[in-house]
N, C-alpha and C positions, 0 to 999 in steps of 0.2 A: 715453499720451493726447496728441493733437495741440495743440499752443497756439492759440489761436487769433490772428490777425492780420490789420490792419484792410485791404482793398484800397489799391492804390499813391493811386489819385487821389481818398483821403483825407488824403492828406499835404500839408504846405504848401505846402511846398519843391519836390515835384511840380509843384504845380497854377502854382504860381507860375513853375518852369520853362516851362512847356507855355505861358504866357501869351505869356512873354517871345520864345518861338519863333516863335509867332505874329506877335506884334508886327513880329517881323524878316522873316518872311516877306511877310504884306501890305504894309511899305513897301515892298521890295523890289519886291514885284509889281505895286502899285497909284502906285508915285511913279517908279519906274525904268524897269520892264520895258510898261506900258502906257499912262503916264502919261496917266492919265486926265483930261477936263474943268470944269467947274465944276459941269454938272447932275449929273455922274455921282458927285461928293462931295457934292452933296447926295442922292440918291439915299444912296451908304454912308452918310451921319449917317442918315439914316431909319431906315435897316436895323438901324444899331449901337444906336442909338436906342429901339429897336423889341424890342431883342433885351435892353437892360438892362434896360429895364421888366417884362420878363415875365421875369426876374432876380428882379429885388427883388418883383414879387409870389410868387412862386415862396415865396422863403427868409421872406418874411411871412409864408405859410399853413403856413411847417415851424414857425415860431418860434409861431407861435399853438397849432400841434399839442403843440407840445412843452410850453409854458406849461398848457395846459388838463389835460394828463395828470399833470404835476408838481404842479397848483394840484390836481387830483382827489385824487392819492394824499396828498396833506399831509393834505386835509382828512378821509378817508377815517382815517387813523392819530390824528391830533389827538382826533377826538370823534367816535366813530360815529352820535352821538345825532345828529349835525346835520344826518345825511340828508333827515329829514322834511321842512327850509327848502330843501335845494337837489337836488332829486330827477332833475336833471341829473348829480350826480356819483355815482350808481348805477354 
């Protein structure tokens, strides 16, 4: 039987690698290679901006998914009687 094993860019060290590439690569390209102007940095804060927000709403709606499935099955194993008060966690 196969083990199973989680994909690479669930890894930290991964993910944190790939940042850090990043990082080198856009100063690279945006401070050296076309040094760009003042509008045009504000223009990237917008973007990066723009891009962490819907980040953090993102990992909000996983961390509520996961919250409500864990708060389900507690309550679900705890007292099955207490379905009748929260008929939500059916």
């Amino acid at each position: 039987m196969d083990r199973f094993t989680f994909p690479a860019f669930t890894n930290v060290w991964v993910v944190l690698s790939i940042f850090a590439a990043e990082v080198v690569l856009f100063h690279l390209l945006l401070v050296f290679w076309l040094k760009i102007g003042k509008r045009a940095w504000k223009i990237v804060d917008y973007i990066w901006l723009s891009l962490a927000a819907l980040g953090i709403f993102g990992a909000a709606g996983q961390a509520r998914q996961l919250v409500a499935t864990n708060t389900g099955a507690k309550f679900k194993s705890a007292n099955p009687n207490i379905l009748h008060a929260a008929p939500f966690f059916r």
